[in-house]
C-alpha positions as CSV (number, residue, x, y, z in Angstrom):
1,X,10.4,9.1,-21.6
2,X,10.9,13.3,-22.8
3,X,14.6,13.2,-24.3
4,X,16.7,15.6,-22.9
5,X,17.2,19.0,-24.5
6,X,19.9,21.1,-25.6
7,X,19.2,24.9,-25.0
8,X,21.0,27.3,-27.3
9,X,20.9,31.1,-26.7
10,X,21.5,34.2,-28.8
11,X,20.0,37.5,-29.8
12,X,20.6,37.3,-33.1
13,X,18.3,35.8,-34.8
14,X,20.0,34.8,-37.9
15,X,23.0,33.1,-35.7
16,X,20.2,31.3,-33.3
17,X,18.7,29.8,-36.2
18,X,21.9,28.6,-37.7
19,X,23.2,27.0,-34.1
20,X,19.5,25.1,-34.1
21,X,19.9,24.0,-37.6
22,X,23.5,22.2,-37.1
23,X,22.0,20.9,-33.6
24,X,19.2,19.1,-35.1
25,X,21.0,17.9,-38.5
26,X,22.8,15.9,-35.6
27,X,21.2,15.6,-32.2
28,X,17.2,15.6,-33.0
29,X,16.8,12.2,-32.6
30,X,18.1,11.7,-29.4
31,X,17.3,15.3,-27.4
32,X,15.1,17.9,-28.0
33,X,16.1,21.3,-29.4
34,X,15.3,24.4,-27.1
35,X,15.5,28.2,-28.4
36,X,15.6,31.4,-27.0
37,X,16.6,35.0,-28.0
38,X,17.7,36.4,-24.3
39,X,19.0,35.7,-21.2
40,X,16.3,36.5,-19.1
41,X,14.1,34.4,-21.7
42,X,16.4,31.3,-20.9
43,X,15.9,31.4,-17.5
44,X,12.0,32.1,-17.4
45,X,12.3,28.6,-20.0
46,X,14.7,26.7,-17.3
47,X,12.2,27.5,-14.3
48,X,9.3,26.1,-16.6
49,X,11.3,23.2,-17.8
50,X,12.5,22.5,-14.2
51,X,8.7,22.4,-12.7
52,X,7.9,19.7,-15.2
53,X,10.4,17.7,-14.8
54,X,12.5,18.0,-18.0
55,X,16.2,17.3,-18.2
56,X,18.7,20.0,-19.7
57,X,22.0,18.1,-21.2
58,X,23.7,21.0,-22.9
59,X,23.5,24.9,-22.6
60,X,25.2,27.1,-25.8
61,X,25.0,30.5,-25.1
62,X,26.3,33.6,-27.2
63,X,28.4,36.4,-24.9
64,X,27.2,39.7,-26.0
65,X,23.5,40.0,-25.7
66,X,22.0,42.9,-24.7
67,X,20.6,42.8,-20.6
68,X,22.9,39.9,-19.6
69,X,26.0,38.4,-21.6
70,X,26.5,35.0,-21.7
71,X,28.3,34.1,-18.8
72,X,25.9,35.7,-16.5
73,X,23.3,33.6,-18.0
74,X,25.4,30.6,-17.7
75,X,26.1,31.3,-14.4
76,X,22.7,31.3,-13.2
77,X,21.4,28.2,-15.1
78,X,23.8,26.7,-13.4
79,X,21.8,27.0,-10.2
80,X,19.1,25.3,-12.0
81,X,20.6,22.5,-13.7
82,X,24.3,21.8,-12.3
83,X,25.1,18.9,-13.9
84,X,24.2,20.3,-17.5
85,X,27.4,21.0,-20.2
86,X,28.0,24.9,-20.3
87,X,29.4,25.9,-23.6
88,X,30.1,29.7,-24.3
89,X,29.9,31.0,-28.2
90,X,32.3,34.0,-28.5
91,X,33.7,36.1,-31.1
92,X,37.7,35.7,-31.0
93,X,37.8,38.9,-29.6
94,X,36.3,37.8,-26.5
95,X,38.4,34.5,-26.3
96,X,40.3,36.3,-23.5
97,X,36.4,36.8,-21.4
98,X,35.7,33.4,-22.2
99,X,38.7,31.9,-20.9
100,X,38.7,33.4,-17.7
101,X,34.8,32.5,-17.3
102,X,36.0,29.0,-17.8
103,X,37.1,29.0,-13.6
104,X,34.7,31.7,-12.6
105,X,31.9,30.7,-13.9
106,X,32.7,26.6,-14.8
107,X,31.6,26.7,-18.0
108,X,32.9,23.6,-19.9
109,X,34.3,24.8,-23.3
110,X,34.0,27.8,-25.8
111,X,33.9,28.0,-29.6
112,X,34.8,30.7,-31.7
113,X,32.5,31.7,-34.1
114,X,32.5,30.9,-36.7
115,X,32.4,27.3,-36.1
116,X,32.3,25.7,-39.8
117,X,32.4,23.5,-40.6
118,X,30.3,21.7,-37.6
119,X,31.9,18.3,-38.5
120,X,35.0,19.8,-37.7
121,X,34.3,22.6,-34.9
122,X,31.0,21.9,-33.4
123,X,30.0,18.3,-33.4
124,X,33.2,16.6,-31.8
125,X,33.4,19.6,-28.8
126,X,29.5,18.7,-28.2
127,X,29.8,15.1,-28.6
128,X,32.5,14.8,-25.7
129,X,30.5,17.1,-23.2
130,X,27.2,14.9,-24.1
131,X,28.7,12.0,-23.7
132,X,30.7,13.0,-20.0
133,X,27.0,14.2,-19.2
134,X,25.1,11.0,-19.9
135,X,27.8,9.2,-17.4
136,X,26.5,10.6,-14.4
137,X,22.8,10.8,-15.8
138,X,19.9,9.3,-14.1
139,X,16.7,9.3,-16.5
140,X,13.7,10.5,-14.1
141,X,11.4,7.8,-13.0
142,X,8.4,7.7,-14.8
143,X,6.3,5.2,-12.9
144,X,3.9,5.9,-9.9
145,X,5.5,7.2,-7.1
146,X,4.2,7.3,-3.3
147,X,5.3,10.4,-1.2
148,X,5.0,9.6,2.5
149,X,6.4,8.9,5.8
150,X,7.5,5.4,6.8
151,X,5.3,5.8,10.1
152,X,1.7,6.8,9.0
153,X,-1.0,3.9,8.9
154,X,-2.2,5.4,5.6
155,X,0.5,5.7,3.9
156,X,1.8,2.0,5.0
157,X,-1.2,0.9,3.4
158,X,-1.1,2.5,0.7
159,X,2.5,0.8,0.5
160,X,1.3,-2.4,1.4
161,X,-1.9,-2.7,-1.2
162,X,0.7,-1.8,-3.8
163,X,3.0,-4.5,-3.1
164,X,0.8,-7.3,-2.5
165,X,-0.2,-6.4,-5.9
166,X,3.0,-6.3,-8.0
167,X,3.0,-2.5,-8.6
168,X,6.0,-1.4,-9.0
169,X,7.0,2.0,-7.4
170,X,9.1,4.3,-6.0
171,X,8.9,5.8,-2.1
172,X,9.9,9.0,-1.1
173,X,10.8,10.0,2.2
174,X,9.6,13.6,3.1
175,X,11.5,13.2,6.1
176,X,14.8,12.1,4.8
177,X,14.7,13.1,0.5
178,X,14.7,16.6,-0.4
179,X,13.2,15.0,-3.9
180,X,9.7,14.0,-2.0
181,X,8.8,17.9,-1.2
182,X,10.5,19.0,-4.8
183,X,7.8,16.3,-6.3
184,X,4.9,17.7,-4.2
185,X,6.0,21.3,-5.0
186,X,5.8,20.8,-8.5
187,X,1.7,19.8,-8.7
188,X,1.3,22.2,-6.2
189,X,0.9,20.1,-3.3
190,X,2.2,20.2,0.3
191,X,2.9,17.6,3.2
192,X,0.4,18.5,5.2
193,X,-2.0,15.8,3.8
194,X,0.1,12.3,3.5
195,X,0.1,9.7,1.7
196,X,0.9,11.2,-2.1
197,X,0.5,8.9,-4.6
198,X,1.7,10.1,-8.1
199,X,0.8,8.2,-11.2
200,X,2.6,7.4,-14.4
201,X,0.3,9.7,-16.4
202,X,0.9,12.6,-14.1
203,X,-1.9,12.7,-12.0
204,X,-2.1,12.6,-8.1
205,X,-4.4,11.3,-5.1
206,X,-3.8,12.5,-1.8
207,X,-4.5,10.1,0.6
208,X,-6.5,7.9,-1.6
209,X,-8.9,5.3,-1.0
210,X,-8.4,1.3,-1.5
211,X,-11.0,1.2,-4.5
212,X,-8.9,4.9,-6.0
213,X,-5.8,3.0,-6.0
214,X,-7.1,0.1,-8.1
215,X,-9.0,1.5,-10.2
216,X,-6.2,3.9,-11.3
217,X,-3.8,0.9,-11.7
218,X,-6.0,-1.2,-13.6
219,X,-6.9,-3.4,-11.3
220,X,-10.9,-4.5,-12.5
221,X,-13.5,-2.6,-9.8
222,X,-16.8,-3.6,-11.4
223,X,-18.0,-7.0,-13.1
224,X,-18.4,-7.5,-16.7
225,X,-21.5,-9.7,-16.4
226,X,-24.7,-9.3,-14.5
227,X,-24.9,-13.2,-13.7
228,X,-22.2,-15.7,-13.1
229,X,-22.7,-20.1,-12.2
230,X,-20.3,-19.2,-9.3
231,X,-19.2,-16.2,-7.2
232,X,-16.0,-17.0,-5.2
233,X,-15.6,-14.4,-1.9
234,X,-11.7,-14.4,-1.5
235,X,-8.7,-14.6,-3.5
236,X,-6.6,-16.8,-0.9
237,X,-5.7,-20.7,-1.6
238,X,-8.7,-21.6,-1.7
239,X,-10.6,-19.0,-3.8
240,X,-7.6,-20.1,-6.4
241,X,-8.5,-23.1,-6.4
242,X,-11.8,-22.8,-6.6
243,X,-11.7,-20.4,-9.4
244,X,-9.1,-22.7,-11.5
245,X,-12.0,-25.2,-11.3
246,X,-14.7,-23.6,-11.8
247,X,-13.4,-21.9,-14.6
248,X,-11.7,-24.6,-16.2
249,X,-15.2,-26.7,-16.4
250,X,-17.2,-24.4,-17.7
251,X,-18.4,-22.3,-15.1
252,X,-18.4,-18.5,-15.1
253,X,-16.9,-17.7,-12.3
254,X,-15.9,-14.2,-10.6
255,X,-13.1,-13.9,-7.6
256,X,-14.3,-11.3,-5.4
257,X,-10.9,-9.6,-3.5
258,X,-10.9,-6.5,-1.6
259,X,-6.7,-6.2,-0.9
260,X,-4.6,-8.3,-2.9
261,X,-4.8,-12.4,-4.3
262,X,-3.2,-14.7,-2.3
263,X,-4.5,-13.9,1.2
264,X,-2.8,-14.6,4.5
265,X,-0.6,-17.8,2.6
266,X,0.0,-14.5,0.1
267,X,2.3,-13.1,2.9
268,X,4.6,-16.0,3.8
269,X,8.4,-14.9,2.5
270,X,9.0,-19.0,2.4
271,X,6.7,-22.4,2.5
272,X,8.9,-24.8,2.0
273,X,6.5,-27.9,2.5
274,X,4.3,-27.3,-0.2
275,X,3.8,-30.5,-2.5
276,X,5.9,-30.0,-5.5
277,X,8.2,-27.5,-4.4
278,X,11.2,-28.9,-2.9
279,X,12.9,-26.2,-2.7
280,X,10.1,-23.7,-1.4
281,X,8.1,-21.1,-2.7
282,X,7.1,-17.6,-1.6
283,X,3.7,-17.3,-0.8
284,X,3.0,-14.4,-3.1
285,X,4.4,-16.7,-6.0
286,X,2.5,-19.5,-5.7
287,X,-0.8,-17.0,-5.3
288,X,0.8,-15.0,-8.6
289,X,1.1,-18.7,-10.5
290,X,-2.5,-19.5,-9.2
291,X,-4.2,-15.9,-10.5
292,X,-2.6,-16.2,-13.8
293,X,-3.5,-20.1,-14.1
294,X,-7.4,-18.7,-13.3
295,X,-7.3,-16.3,-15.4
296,X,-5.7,-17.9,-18.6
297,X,-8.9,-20.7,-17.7
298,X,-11.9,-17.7,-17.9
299,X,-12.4,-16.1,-14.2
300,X,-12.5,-13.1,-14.0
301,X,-11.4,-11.4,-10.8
302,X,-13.2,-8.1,-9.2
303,X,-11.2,-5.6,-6.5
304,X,-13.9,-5.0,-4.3
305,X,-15.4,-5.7,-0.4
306,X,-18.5,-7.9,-0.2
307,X,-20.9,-6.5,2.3
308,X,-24.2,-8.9,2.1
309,X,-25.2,-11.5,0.3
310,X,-29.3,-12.4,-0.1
311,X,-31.2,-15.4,-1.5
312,X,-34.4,-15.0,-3.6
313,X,-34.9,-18.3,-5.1
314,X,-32.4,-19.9,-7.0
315,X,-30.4,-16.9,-7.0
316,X,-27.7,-15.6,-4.6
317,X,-27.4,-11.9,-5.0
318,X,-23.6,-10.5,-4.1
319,X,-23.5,-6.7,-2.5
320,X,-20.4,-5.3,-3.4
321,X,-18.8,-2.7,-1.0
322,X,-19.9,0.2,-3.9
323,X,-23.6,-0.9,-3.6
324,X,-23.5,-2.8,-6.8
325,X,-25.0,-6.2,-7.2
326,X,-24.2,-9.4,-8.7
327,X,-26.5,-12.1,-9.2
328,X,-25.0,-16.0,-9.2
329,X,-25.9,-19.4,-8.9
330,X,-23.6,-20.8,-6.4
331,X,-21.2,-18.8,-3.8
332,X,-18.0,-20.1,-2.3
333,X,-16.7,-18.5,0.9
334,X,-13.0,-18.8,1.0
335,X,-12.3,-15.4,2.8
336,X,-9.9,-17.2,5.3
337,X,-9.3,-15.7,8.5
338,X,-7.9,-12.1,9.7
339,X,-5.1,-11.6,12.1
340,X,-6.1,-11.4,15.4
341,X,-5.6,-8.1,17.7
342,X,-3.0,-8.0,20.4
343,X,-5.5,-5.8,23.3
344,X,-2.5,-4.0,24.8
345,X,-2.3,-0.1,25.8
346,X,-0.9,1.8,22.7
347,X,-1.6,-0.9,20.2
348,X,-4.5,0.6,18.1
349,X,-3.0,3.9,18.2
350,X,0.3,2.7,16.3
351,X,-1.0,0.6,13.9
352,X,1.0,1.2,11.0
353,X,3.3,3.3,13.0
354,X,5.6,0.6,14.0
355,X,2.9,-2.0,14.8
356,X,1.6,-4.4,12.1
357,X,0.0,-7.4,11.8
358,X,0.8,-10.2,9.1
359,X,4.2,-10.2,7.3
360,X,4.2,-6.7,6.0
361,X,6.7,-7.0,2.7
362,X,6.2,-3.8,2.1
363,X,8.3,-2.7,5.7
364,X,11.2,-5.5,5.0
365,X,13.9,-3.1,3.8
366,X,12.7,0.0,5.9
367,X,14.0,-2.3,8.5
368,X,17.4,-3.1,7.5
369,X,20.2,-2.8,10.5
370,X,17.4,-2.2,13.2
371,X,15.9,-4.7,15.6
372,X,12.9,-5.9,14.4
373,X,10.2,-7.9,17.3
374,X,8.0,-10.6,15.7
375,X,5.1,-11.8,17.9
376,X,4.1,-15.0,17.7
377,X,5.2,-19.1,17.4
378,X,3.7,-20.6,14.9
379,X,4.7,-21.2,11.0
380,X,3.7,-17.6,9.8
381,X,6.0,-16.0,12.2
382,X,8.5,-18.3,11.9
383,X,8.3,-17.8,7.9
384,X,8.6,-14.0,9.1
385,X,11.0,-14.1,11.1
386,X,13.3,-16.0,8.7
387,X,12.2,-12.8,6.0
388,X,12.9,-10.2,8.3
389,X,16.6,-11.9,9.1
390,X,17.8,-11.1,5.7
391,X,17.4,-7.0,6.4
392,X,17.7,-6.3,10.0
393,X,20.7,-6.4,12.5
394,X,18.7,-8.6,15.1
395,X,15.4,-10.6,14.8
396,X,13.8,-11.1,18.3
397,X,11.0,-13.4,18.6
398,X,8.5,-13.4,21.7
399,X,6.7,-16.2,21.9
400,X,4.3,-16.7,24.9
401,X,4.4,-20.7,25.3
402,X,7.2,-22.7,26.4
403,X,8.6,-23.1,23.0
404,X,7.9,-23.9,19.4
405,X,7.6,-27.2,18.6
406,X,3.9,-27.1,19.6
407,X,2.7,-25.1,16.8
408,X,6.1,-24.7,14.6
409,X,7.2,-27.3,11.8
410,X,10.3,-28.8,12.6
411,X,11.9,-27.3,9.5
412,X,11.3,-23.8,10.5
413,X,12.5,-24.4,14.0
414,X,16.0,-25.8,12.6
415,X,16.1,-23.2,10.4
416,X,15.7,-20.6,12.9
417,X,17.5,-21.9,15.3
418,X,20.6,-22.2,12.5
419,X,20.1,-18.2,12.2
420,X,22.7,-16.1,14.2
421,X,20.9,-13.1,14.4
422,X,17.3,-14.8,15.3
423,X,16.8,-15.2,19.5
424,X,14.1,-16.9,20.4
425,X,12.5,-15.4,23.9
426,X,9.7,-18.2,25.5
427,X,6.9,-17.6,28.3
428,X,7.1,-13.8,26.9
429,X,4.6,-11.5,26.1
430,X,4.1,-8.0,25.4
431,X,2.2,-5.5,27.6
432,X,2.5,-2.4,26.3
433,X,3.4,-0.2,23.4
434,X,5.4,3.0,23.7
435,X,5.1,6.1,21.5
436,X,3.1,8.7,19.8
437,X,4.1,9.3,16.3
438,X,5.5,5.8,16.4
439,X,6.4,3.2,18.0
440,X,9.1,4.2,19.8
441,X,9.4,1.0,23.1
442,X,7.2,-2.5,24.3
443,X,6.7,-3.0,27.8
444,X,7.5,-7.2,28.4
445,X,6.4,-9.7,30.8
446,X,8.9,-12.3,31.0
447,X,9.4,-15.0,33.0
448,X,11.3,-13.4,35.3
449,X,9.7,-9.9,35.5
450,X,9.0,-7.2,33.6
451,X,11.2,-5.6,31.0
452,X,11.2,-2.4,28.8
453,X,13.0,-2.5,25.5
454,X,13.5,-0.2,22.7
455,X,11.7,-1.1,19.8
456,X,10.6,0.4,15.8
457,X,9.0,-2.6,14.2
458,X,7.1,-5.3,15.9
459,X,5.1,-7.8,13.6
460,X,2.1,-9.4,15.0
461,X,0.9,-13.4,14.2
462,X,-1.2,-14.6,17.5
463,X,-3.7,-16.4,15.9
464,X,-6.7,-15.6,13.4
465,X,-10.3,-14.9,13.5
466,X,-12.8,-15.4,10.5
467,X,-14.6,-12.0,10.3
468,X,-18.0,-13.0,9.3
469,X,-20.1,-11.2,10.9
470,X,-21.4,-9.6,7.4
471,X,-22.5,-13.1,6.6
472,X,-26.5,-13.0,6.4
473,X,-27.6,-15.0,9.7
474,X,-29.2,-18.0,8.1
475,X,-25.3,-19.2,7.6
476,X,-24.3,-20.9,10.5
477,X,-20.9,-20.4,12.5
478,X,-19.7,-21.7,15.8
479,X,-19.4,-19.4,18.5
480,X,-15.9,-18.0,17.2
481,X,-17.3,-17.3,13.9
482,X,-15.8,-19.9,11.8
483,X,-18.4,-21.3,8.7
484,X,-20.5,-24.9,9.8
485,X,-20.8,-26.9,6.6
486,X,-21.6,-30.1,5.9
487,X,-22.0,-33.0,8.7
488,X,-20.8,-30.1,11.5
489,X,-24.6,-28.5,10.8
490,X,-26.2,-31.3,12.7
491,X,-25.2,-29.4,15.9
492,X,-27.1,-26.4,15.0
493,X,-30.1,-28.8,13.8
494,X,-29.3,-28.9,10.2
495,X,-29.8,-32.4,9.1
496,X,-31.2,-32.1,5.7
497,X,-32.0,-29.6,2.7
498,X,-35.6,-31.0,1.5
499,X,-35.1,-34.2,0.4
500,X,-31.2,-34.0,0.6
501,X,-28.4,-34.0,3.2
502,X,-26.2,-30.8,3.0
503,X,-23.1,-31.5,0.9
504,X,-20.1,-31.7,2.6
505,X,-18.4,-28.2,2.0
506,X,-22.3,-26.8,1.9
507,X,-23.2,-24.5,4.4
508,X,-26.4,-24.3,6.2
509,X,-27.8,-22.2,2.9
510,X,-28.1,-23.9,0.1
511,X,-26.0,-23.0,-2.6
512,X,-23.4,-21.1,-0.6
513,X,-20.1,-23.3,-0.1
514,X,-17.1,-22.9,2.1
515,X,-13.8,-23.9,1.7
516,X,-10.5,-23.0,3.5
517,X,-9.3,-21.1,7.0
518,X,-12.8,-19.7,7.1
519,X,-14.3,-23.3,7.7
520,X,-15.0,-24.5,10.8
521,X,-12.7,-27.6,11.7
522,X,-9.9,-26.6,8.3
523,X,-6.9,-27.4,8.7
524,X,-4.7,-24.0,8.6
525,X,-2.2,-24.8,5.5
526,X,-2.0,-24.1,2.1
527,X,-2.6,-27.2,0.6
528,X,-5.5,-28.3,2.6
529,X,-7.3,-24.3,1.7
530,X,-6.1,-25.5,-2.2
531,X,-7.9,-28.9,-1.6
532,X,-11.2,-28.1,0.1
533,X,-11.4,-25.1,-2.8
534,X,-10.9,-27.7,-5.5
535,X,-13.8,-30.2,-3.9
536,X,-16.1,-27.9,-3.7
537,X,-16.5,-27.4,-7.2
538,X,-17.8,-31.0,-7.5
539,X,-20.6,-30.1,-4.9
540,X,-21.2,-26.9,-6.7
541,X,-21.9,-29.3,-9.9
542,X,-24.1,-31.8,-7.8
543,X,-26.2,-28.7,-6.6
544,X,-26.5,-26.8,-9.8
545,X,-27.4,-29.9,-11.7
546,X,-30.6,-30.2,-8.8
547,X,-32.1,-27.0,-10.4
């Protein structure tokens, strides 16, 4: 972090260098040491050290200098830098000028030259006004910074990317912090072109890609090896697993992930019936604990989108989403399952804007005091619901079956239904979003009628879909595109692989495995997505050792 400086002032030059010298003798290791011989020098120095950021503590400025005395220049650094110390240097016939600029101009003290010996006359004036200054002080932040409005769909993601993967940084409001546009000013930018993301270093993206973001903080974008034993496709439970496995017997094994580890299970504020854990954990720590765990073992893990994957022989080539391949052994799907869509009028168009699907961590505190909608009855919105009831005035949940205790655990509905500011609305569904910059209403069929409320936030979890239609067609899936493996390929006449049946997390292609959400027939929780990613190492083995 640049110290803070302390600016003296004087045309002449034999009394400028003498103030410098007794400033630095004491202050040089904790603030930098600015000089200039005028006025209008001063300033043209403020307006440079303003653009970049830098923090004046102290000004000490002579009276008589030629062009623009001392209080004049004091006067209008003060514009620039309020809170800085304003100390006037004066001969003692001036102490009657510099007394009355003490309540027309506010400056903070004056000294009489001469001012030895500094020990005496200097240092103790100086050390007072520093040390009122660094009270009400606030270093500037020096890590990355988004600039963007809480309703655009790229700069939510932006938000969201960054979060799911433990980035600090700071948002700034166009809209409601003066700051954001002062930031944007000063790397010649505007807000025409939204999100703004400023990094540590000092360089900018405007509206930057998934792949810019990670590469800029540090997140690996390209393999290290040509060939791996094992590819996993997805960072969730069971891609963990499968990579703490793999890894820990000897496999080299890369963890494809195009957002962030953990997956769907990454986004749950609470699972509290997770073996081990009695007194629950976050989804995004027990994913954190799981990547580090991998890691420590050997795997390495890749931030990128796989778009094909091709057989030629014994090997399994993996297309990454920047045309690169990587040549493996084995592959394990374990890209669990997306959120599906809610197909109402004005859904697509607010995405982002009000409308999101999945727990969204990254909006939490953006809704505190509002009234907040989550869609949906089973344990993820439940989990939500109980998240967003910590920040918002009123959590309303509209559930479309009769109740929850078809598709809730029992835990969650005791806990919500202990939750004052949770209501629970059954045999209710939306119809309609309201809006055009963002969300701004829903449209409701209830069991009585229609109803229109206003809404800001609604958070979408009705169910998920696999998204595989990038796997290669030799992979079988059902008609919902969920991953056969195993005994389920009999149905679409897989009964045997040469002289072999088809393991039982084994696809219908040899070599390429499945294990969690994405399976067809898994059972949707976290431990079952850890155990299925586990077990298919040991049929990974059993094939590789068929070569």
């Amino acid at each position: 972090m640049a110290r803070p400086i302390l600016f003296a002032v004087d045309d002449d030059v034999s009394v400028l260098e003498a103030v410098v010298g007794d400033l630095r003798r004491k202050y040089a290791q904790e603030y930098r040491i600015v000089r200039a011989a005028s006025g209008q020098a001063a300033l043209d120095t403020c307006d440079q050290l303003k653009n970049r950021g830098d923090a004046v503590a102290l000004f000490l400025s002579d009276q008589r200098m030629p062009g623009m005395t001392g209080v004049d220049f004091l006067s209008q650094a003060m514009g620039l830098y309020p809170d800085a110390k304003r100390v006037l240097l004066t001969a003692y016939a001036d102490t009657e000028a510099a007394i009355r600029a003490i309540n027309t101009a506010r400056i903070h003290y004056y000294l009489n030259k001469p001012w030895d010996p500094p020990e005496d006359k200097l240092y103790p004036v100086l050390d007072d006004l520093l040390f009122s200054w660094h009270q009400g002080y606030k270093p500037p932040y020096e890590g990355l910074q988004v600039v963007g409005t809480r309703w655009g769909s790229k700069d939510h993601a932006v938000r969201d990317f960054l979060s799911r993967n433990h980035i600090s940084f700071r948002w700034l409001n166009p809209d409601s912090q003066p700051e954001a546009l002062e930031l944007l000013k000063s790397r010649g930018l505007d807000d025409a072109k939204l999100p703004v993301v400023v990094f540590s270093d000092g360089t900018s993206a405007v509206q930057p890609t998934q792949m810019e973001l990670a590469g800029k903080i540090g997140l690996r974008v390209q393999a290290e090896k040509e060939h791996y034993d094992l590819v996993v496709v997805g960072a969730g439970p069971a891609g963990l697993a499968g990579a703490v496995y793999g890894a820990s017997e000897g496999l080299r094994t890369l963890v494809v992930e195009p957002d962030a580890v953990g997956g769907q299970a990454g986004s749950s504020s609470r699972i509290e019936n997770y073996l081990g854990f009695p007194d629950g954990v976050s989804g995004d720590e027990l994913a954190r604990r799981g990547f580090v765990q991998a890691q420590r073992l050997g795997a390495e893990f890749l931030t990128q989108r796989v778009t094909k994957i091709r057989v030629e022989d014994q090997y399994r080539f993996v297309t990454m989403g920047d045309g690169r391949d990587v040549s493996c052994s084995a592959v394990l799907l374990a890209t669990g399952v997306s959120w599906c869509k809610l197909d109402v009028p004005g859904g697509d168009e607010l995405v982002g804007a009000g409308v999101y699907y999945g727990a969204a961590q990254s909006e939490a505190q953006s809704c505190k005091d509002e009234e907040v909608f989550v869609v949906g009855g089973a344990n993820s919105a439940g989990q939500a619901a109980m998240n967003f009831a910590r920040y918002a005035r009123k959590v309303t949940m509209l559930v479309r079956g009769k109740g929850l205790a078809q598709s809730m655990s029992q835990y969650l509905i005791d806990q919500i239904a202990g939750t004052p500011n949770i209501t629970v609305e059954t045999g209710t569904e939306i119809t309609r979003f309201c809006g055009t910059e963002h969300l701004q209403g829903i449209e409701l069929r209830t069991p009585t009628g229609t109803d229109n409320r206003a809404a800001t936030s609604v958070f979408i979890f009705i169910g998920a879909a696999p998204k595989t239609e990038w796997l290669p067609k030799e992979v079988a899936c059902d008609d919902r595109g969920f991953v056969l493996a195993g005994p389920d390929l009999k149905r679409v006449g897989v009964d045997r692989m040469g002289d072999r049946n088809p393991y039982l997390l084994e696809t219908s292609v040899p070599g390429i495995f499945v294990a969690g959400d994405v399976r067809h027939g898994s059972v949707k929780r976290a431990a079952s997505a850890v155990g299925e990613g586990s077990i298919a190492i040991q049929f990974v083995h059993q094939y590789l050792a068929g070569f």
